[in-house]
Structure formats: C-alpha cells, structure tokens
C-alpha positions as CSV (number, residue, x, y, z in Angstrom):
1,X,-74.1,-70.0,-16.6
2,X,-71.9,-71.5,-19.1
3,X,-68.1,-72.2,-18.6
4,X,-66.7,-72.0,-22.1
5,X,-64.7,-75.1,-23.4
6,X,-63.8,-76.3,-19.9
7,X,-60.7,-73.8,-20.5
8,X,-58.7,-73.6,-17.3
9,X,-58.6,-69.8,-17.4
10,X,-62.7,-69.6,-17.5
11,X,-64.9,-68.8,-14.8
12,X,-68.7,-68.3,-15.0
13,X,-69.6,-64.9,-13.4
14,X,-74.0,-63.6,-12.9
15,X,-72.8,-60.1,-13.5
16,X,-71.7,-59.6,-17.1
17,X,-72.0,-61.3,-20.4
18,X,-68.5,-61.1,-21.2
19,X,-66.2,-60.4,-19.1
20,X,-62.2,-60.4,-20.1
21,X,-59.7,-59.7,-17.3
22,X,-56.0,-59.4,-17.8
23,X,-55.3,-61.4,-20.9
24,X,-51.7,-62.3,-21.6
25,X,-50.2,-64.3,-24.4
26,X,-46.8,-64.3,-25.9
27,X,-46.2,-66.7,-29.1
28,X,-43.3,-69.4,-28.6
29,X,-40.7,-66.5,-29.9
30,X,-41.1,-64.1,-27.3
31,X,-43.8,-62.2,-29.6
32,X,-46.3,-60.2,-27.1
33,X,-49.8,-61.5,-28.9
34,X,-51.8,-60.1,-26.3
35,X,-50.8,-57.6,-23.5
36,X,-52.9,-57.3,-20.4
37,X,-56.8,-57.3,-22.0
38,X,-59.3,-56.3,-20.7
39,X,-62.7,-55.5,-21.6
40,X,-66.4,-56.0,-20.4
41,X,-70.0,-56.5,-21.8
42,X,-72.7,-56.0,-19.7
43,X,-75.8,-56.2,-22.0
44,X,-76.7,-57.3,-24.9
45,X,-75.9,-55.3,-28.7
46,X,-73.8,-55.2,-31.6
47,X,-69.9,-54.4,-30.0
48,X,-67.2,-54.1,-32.2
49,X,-63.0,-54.3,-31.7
50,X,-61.6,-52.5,-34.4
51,X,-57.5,-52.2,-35.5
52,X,-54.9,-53.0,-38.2
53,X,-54.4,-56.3,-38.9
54,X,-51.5,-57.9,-36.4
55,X,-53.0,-55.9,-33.3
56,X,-54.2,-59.1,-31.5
57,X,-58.3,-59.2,-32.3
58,X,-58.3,-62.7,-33.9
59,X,-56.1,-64.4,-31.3
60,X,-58.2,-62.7,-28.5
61,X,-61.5,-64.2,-30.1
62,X,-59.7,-67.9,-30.2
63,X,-58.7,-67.1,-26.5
64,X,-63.0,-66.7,-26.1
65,X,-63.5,-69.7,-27.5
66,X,-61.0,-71.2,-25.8
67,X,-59.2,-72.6,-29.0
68,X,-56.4,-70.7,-27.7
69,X,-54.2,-71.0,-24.0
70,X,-53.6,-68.0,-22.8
71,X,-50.4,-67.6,-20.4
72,X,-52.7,-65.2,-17.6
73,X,-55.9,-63.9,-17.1
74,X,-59.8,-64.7,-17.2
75,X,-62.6,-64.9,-19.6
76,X,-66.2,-65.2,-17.7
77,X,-69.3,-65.8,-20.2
78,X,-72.8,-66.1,-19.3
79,X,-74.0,-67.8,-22.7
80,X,-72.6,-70.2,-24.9
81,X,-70.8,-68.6,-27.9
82,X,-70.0,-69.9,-31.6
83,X,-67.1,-68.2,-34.1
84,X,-67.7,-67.1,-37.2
85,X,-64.6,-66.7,-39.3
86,X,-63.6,-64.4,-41.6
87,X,-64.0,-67.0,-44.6
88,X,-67.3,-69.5,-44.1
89,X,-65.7,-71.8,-46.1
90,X,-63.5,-72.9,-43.2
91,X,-66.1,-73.6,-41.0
92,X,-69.2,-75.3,-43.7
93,X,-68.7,-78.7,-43.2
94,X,-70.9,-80.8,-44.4
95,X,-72.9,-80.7,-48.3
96,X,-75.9,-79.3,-47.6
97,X,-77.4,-76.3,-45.2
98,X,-79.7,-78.7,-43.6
99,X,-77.2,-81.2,-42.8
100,X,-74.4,-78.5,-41.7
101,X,-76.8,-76.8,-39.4
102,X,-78.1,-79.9,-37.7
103,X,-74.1,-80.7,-37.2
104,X,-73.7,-78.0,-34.4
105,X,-77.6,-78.8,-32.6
106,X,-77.7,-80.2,-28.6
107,X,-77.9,-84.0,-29.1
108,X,-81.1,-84.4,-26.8
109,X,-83.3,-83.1,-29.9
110,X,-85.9,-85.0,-30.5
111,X,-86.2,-85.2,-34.8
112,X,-89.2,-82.8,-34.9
113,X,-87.3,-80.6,-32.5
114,X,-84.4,-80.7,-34.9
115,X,-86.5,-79.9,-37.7
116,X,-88.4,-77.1,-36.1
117,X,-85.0,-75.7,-35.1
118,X,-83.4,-75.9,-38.6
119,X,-86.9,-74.2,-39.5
120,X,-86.4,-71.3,-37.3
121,X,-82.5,-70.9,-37.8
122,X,-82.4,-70.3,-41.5
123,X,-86.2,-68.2,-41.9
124,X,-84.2,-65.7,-39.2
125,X,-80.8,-65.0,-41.4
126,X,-83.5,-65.2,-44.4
127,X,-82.5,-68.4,-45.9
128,X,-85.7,-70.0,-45.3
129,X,-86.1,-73.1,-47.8
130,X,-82.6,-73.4,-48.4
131,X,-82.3,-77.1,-46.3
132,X,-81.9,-78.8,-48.9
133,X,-79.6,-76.5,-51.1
134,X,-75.8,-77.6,-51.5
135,X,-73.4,-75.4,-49.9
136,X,-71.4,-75.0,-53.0
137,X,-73.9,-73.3,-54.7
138,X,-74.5,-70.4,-52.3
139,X,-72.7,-67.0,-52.7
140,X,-70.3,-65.7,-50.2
141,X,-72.7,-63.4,-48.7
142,X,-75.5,-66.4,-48.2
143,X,-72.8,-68.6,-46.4
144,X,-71.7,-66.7,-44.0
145,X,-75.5,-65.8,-43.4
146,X,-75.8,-69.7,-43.2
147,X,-72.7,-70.0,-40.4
148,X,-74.7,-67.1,-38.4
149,X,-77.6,-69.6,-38.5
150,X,-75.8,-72.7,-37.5
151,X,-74.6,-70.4,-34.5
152,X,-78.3,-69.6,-33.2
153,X,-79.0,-73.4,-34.1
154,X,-76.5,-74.4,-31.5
155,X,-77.9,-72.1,-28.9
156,X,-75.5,-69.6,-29.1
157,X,-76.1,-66.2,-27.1
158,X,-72.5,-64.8,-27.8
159,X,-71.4,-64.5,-31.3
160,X,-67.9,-63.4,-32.1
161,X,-67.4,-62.4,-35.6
162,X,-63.7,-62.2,-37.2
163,X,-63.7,-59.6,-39.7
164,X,-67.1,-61.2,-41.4
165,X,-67.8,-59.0,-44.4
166,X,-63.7,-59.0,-45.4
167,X,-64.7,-61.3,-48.2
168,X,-68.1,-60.0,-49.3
169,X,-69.1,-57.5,-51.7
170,X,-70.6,-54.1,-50.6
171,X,-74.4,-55.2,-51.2
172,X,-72.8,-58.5,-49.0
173,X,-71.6,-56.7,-46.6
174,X,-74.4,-54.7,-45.8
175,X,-76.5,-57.3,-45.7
176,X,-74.6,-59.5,-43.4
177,X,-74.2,-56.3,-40.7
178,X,-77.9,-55.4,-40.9
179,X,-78.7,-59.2,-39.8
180,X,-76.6,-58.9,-37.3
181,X,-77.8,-55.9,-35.9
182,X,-81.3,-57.1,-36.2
183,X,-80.7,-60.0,-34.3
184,X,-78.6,-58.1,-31.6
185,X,-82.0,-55.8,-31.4
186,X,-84.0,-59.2,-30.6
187,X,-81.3,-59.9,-27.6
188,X,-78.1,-61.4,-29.3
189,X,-74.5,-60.2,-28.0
190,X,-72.2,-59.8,-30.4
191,X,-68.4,-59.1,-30.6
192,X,-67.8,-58.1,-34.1
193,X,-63.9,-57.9,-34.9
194,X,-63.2,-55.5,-37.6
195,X,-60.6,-53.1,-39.3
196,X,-63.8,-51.1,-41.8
197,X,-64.8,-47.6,-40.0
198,X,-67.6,-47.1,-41.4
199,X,-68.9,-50.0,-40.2
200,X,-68.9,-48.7,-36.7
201,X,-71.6,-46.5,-37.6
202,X,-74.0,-49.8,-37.1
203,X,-72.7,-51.1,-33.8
204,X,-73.8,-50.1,-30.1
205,X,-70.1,-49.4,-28.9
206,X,-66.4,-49.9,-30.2
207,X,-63.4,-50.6,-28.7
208,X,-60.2,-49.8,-30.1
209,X,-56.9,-52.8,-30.4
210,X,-53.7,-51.9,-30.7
211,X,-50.1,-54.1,-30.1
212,X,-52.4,-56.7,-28.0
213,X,-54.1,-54.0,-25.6
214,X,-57.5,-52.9,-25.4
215,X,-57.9,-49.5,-25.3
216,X,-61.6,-47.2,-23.6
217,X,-64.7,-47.7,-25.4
218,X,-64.6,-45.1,-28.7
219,X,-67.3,-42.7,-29.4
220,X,-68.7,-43.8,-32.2
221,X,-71.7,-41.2,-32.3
C-alpha cells in the first residue's frame, strides 16, 4: 500500500482502491471549494466525475495528488497515482519522449530496465518508436497519449485525468478515451474528470459534482 505524497490527511487502507471520505476545502475567501466528498472505488475500470466547470472536480483531483491541503477529511489509495492535465503541455518536460518518460521512472532501474520500460510504455499508448521524436513535433492527441505513458512508466495504478480530450479534436478524442478504456480493461483504475456526456457512454460508472459535493453513482446504461 502506497501513502500518496506523505499528505497528512492520507492513510493507506487493503480494502479499496480509492477511497475519499469527507473532503473539505474552502479557498482563503471563505469560498466552499469542496463540501464534504465522498466517494469510493473498489475495483478497477474507467470512472468518470462529470459537472460544469467551477463544481470542484479539478481541485478534488489535486487534493488526490496531494498538491492540494485540504481543511478535513481522508484520501486512502492502494496504488501509486500520476495526473494528467487537461493540456499535456504543462506537464512535457523535457525535448524528447524518450527523455520525458525516463524523467518520471523509479531511480533503482538498472539502464536496460529503463530501456525495456520506455519500450513497453510507448508500444501500449501506440507510440512505439517515437523515443527519439521531439515533443514539439507531436500533435495534441499524441502528447497527451505520451503523458498517459510517462504515467504507466512511473508505475502508476491510479490515473486521474482532468478533462483530457478538452483540447483534442473529435478523431483525438476518441482516440485518447479508447486507450484509456483499453488499458482500464487490462487492470488500470482510472478517475476521468469530465464535463462531455457522451463520453460517459465509455466509462464503467459516473458520478455526478456539483457546488463541491459528490452526488450517487449515475446510471449511465
């Protein structure tokens, strides 16, 4: 069991994958961020938060990651986890996909380790031979295909995913959510933040967000 970031609000917990438990924030202002959330993942799948913008999903994420201090409550997370945001750009680092997915990799690799695991990241989000390929010249749909790698590069079992296809164009996004659901069919969890309908057609369950609150899981059958 992993405890996430050393976050003072974390606790490891067998039972669950995710497991959030009376989240509370309030900005500086007085603004309610998030109000009392709570929500649990007990296997593995594509899960998806959906509401407007403003409702809270982002902050909640950061609060996963522990990026993010929250006043009260308790995340509990049984695998390491990696964000991908909304724009790759802000998260690419380093020139070239090789060199950016390596960045992120458990420092007791041996080289040929390293190389076997940069291998294996890239052939699974189909980018396979791009190691070598500059960053800049990859569309918006292959970079954020690329931050999904360095995620399963770094170990990652959880992947939370802010609004990932907001950017893309519709041949993009498609392709981004079908690789996701793939890998979530080979044992992944994901927590897919999103404000796109239709997109829940793809996902294994849904919750709704609204004014910082989590609402019951939605039928999205």
């Amino acid at each position: 069991m992993l405890e996430i970031r050393n976050h003072p609000s974390l606790s490891p917990s067998s039972s669950v994958l995710l497991r959030i438990s009376d989240l509370r924030l309030r900005w500086p202002d007085g603004a309610v961020v998030l109000d009392g959330c709570n929500l649990e993942l007990s296997r593995p799948g594509l899960w998806m938060l959906v509401g407007a913008n403003g409702s809270g999903k982002s902050t909640l994420l950061r609060v996963i990651m522990g990026l993010i201090q929250p006043d009260s409550g308790r995340v509990e997370c049984s695998h390491p986890a990696s964000l991908v945001f909304q724009n790759p750009d802000h998260q690419l680092l380093l020139p070239s996909c090789g060199a950016d997915l390596q960045l992120g990799m458990p420092s007791q690799l041996s080289p040929a380790q390293r190389q076997e695991r940069l291998g294996t990241a890239l052939e699974r989000v189909g980018l396979q031979g791009f190691a070598q390929r500059p960053i800049h010249t990859l569309s918006g749909g292959q970079k954020q295909r690329l931050a999904i790698a360095a995620a399963l590069a770094s170990d990652s079992g959880l992947l939370l995913l802010d609004e990932p296809t907001a950017l893309l164009d519709p041949r993009s996004q498609d392709e981004v959510l079908t690789l996701v659901r793939q890998l979530c069919s080979e044992g992944l969890t994901a927590l897919w933040v999103t404000h796109r309908l239709e997109e829940l057609d793809c996902c294994d369950g849904a919750f709704p967000m609204r004014q910082g609150a989590i609402g019951p899981a939605m039928n999205t059958g």
